[in-house]
C-alpha positions in Angstrom: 56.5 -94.4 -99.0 54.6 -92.0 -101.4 51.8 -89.7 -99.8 49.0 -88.5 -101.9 50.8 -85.4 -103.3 53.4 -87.8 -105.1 55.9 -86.5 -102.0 58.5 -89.4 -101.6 59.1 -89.7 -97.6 62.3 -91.8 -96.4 63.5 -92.9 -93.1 66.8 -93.0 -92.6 69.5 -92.8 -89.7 69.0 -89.1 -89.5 65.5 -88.1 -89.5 63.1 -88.7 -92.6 63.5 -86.7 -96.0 60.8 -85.8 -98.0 61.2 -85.4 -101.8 58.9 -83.3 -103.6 60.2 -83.8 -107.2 62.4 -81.4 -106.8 64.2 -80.8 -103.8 64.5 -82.7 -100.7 63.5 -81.8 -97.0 64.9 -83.4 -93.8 63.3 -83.3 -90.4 64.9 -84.2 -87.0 64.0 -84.4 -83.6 64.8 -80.8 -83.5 61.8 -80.6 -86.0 59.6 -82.1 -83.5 60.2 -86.3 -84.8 60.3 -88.3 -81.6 63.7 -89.8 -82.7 65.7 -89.6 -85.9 66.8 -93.2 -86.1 64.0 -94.6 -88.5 62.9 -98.1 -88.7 59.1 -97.4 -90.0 57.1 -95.6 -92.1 53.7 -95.3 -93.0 50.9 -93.5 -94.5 47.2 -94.0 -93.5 43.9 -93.8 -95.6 43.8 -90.3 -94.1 47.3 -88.9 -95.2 48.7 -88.8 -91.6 52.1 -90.2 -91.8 53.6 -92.4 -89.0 56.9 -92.7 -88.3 58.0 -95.8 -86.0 61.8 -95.0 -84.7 64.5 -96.3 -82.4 62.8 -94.0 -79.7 59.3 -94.9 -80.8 55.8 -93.8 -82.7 54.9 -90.7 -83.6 52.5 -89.2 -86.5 53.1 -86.4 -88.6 49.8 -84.2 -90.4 51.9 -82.0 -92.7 52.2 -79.4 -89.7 53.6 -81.1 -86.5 54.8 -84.5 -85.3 52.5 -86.3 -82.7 54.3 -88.5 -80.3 51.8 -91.6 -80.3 52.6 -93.9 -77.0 53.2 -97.4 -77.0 54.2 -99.6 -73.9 58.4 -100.0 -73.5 59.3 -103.8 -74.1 61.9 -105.3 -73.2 64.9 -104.8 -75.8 66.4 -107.5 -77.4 70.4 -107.3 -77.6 70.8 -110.2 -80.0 69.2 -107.9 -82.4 72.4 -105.6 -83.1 70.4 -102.4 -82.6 67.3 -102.4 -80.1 65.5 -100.1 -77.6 62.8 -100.2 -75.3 60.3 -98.4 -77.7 61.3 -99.7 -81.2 59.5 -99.9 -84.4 60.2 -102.1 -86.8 57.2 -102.1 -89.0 54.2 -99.7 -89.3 50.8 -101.0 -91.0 47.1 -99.8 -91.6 45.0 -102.7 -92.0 41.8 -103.1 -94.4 39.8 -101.8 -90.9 41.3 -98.7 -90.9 43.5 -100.3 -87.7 47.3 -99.2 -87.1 49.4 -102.1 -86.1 52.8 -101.5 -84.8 55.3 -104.4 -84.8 57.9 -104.3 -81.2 59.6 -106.4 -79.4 56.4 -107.0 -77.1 54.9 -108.6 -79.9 52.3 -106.8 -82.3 50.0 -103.4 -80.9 46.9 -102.5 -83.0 45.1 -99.2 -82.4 41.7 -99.1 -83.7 41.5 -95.4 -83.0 40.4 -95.1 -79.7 42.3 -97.9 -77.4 45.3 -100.3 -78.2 46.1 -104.0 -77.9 48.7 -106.4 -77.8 49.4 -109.4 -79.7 52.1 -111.6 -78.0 53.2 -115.0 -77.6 50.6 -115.3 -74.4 47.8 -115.3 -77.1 49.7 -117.5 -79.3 52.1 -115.5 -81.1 55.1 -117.3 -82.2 58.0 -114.8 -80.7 57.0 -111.8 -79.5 60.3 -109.7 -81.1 58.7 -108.8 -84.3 60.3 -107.8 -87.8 57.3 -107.1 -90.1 53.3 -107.6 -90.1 51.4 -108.2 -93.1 47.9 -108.4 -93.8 46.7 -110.8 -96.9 43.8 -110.4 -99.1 42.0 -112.8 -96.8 42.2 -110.9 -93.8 44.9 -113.1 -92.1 47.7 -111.4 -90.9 51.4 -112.7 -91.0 54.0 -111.7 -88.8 57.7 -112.0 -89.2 59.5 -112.9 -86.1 63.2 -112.6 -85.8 63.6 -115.9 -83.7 61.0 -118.3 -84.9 60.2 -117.8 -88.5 56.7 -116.8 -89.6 53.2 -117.5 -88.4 49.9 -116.4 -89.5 46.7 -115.0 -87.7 43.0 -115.8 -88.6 41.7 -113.4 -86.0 41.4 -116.6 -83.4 44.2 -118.9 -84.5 48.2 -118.5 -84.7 49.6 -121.1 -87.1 53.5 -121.3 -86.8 55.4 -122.2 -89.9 58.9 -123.4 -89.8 61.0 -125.9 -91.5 58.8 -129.1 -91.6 56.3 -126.5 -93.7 58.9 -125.0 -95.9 59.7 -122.0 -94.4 63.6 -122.7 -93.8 65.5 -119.9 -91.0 64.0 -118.6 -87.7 64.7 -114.9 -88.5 62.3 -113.5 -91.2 61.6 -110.2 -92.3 
């Protein structure tokens, strides 16, 4: 992602690096990150960065990393790499909401209290690969075991094979 400044961030294996133009910066959990194997990144309408990781959420201001809580799910083995508190994707919505896709399904903090999207309220497969908002306002999510479905704020509407979308696994 690119912050504000025109600093490039990248998560990797190790940490995040930032690249200023010039030289590049890496930060660790010794740094203060909540975990150093990446999976997410994201930068808000107010500049706070988030970084979703193998060990979970945390923001970071330009000063200090935040941990930010999310529930533990249940980790999904058929995955290859999982964990309780993994983050695959990392979104801020036109509302100004954070939504965190998991392996419990979809999380959305609207500043003040968080909620879960799962496969009880329609979802079609709770381990999640990516979120997406259109300009519509109907989010998509990306499962990893039953393709894609979409969101209209009341409705999940799976699409699979007989609609065109061919594969369960979608990212």
């Amino acid at each position: 992602v690119e912050d504000q400044n025109g600093h490039l961030w990248f998560g990797t294996d190790c940490g995040i690096t930032k690249f200023d133009g010039k030289t590049f910066v890496n930060f660790t959990e010794e740094d203060g990150l909540v975990g150093s194997d990446v999976w997410a990144i994201a930068i808000d309408s107010r500049g706070t960065i988030w970084i979703g990781t193998l060990k979970g959420v945390c923001r970071f201001d330009g000063k200090s990393f935040i941990p930010f809580e999310l529930p533990e799910e249940k980790p999904d083995p058929s995955r290859g790499v999982t964990s309780a508190k993994i983050v695959h994707c990392i979104l801020e919505d036109s509302q100004g909401k954070m939504w965190f896709a998991t392996n419990g399904g979809a999380y959305v903090y609207d500043g003040k209290s968080l909620t879960n999207l799962s496969e009880k309220d329609g979802l079609c497969h709770n381990s999640l690969n990516d979120i997406l908002e259109d300009k519509d306002g109907n989010f998509w999510f990306a499962t990893h075991h039953n393709g894609v479905c979409r969101w209209d704020g009341k409705t999940f509407t799976h699409f699979g094979p007989k609609d065109g979308v061919n594969g369960t696994e979608a990212w």
